[in-house]
Each structure stands twice: as C-alpha cells, then as structure tokens.
ZADO-970483 format. One record per residue: residue in one letter; z, x, y of N, C-alpha, C in turn. Coordinates in steps of 0.05 Angstrom, whole numbers, plus 5000, padded with zeros to 4 digits. Layout:
BEGIN
AZXYZXYZXY...
//
This chain:
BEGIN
X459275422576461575532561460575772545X462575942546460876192532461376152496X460476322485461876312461463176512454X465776512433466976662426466476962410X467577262404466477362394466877282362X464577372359464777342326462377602310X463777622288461477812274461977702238X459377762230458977562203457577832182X458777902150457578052135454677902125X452578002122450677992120449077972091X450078222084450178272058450678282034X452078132031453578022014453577712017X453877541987454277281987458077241987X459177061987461676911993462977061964X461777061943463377161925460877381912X462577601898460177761892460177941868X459078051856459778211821458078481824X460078711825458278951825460679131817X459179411812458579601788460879761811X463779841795464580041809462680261823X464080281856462380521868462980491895X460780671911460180631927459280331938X459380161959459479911969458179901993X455679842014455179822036454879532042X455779622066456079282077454379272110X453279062115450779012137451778752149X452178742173452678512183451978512228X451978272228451378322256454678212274X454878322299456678162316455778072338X457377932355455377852386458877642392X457877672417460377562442458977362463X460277172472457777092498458577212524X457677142536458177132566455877472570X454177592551452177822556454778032550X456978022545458778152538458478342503X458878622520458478782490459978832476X459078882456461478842427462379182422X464979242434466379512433467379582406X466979392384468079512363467779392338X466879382309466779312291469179322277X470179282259472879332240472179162208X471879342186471579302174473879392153X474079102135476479232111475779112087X476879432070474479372039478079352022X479379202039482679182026483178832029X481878752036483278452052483978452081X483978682095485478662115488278812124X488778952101491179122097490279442122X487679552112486779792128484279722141X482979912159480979882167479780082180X477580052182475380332188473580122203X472280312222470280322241467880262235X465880092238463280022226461480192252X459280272233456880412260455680122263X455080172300454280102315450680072320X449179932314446579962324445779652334X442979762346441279492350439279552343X436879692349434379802332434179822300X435080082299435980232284437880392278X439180462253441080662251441580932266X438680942277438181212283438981262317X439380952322439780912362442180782359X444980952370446880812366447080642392X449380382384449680292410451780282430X451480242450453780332470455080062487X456679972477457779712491458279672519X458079922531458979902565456479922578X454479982562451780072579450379742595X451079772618448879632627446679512636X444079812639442879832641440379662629X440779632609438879402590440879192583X438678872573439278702576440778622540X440378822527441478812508443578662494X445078622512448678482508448378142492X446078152507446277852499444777782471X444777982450443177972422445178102410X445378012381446178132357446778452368X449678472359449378822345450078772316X447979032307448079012279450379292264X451579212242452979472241453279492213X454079662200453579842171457079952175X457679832134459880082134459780082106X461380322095460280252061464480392059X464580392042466480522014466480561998X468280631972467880651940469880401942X468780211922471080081914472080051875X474080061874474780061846475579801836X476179631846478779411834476279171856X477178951842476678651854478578681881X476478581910477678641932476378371945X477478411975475878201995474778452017X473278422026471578462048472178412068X473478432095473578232110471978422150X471378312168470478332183471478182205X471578382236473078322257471778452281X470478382302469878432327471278482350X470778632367472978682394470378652406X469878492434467778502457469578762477X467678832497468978952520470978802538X470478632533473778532551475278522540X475978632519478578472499479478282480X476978152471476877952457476277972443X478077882412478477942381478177712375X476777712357475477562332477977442327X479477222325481277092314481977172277X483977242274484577192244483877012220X485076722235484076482216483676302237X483676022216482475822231484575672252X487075672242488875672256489575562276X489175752294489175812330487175802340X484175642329481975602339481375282329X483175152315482274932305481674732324X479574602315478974322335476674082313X477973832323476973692311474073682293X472373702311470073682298468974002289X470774112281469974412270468374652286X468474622308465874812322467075002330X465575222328466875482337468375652318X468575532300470775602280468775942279X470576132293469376482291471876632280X472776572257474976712249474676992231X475777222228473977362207472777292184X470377482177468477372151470977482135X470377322111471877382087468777382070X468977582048467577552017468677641999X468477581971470277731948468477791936X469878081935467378281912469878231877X467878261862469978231837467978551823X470178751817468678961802468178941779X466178941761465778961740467279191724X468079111691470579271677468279481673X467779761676466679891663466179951641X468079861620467079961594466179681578X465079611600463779351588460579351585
//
C-alpha cells in the first residue's frame, strides 16, 4: 500500500511566539508510490491565500524537479522553504500536490479510520506575534 501525500512544517513547534517580521518556514514533503511532489502550498493566513514554497533536496542552491526521472530521488523527502512578514497572530498551514494529482487532504475528516493511521491532513501551527511596544 502506498502512502499518502503529505508534507509537515519543520520549523516551527505546534504553537509559537515571535517578534513581528519577516517569518521562514522549513519543512519536508514526500508521496509514495516513488511519486514526486509537484507542489508545496504554503499559507501564513490559515489557509485563506497561498504562495508557492521552493523546492529542494540537497540544497537551496539545486532546485527540484518533480517529473525528472532520471534519479531515484522520488522516493525521499523534498525539502522546501517559504518565509513572509507577518504582523498579527496567524496559523501556518501546509499542503502538497504529488505528480499525479494528489492533495494533501484538508482535515481529518475524509481520511478518518479507526485506529488513527495515516491521518496526512495539512500541518497546522500558530504563530502568536508579540505586541511590540512591549
């Protein structure tokens, strides 16, 4: 059985306290079946907007290419980076597309099953901004 795609923030703990600004976020995705991960989606809203996370496996500096088959790649972590400014207490949230078409589920939902497994629904974290004139 393969496993589902899923991608998880890294960098950040579940709840979190920082200094209005700039925000980077590090996390990896992966799909089974050696299937490559065509897309990151990251939202520094809850889920309201979203922007494109870079793509690597090495390094920042070697991007990666989800259709390439030439290396055996597919079947490891892709790692990916996205930052923003954030002002206000927000959630974080994170979403994968593999090359076939397969999205990271929303919630738990439509993936539920008894003994909890699998559960690959987007990462959630809450950033809370600190008041600046504090």
């Amino acid at each position: 059985m393969d496993f589902p795609v899923q991608s998880v923030i890294c960098s950040l703990e579940e709840e979190n306290t920082v200094k209005p600004g700039k925000i980077v976020v590090y996390g990896y995705a992966v799909s089974g079946g050696g299937r490559g991960i065509e897309r990151v989606d990251v939202s520094f809203d809850g889920g309201k907007t979203w922007e494109e996370a870079i793509r690597y496996q090495k390094s920042t500096e070697v991007p990666y290419v989800a259709d390439d088959t030439s290396s055996g790649d597919k079947w490891a972590w892709v790692l990916f980076k996205a930052e923003a400014d954030v002002s206000r207490t927000t959630e974080i949230v994170t979403k994968a597309v593999d090359i076939a078409g397969n999205v990271q589920p929303e919630n738990v939902g439509v993936i539920w099953n008894l003994r909890g497994i699998l559960n690959t629904s987007w990462h959630r974290v809450r950033v809370e901004v600190e008041d600046p004139n504090f």
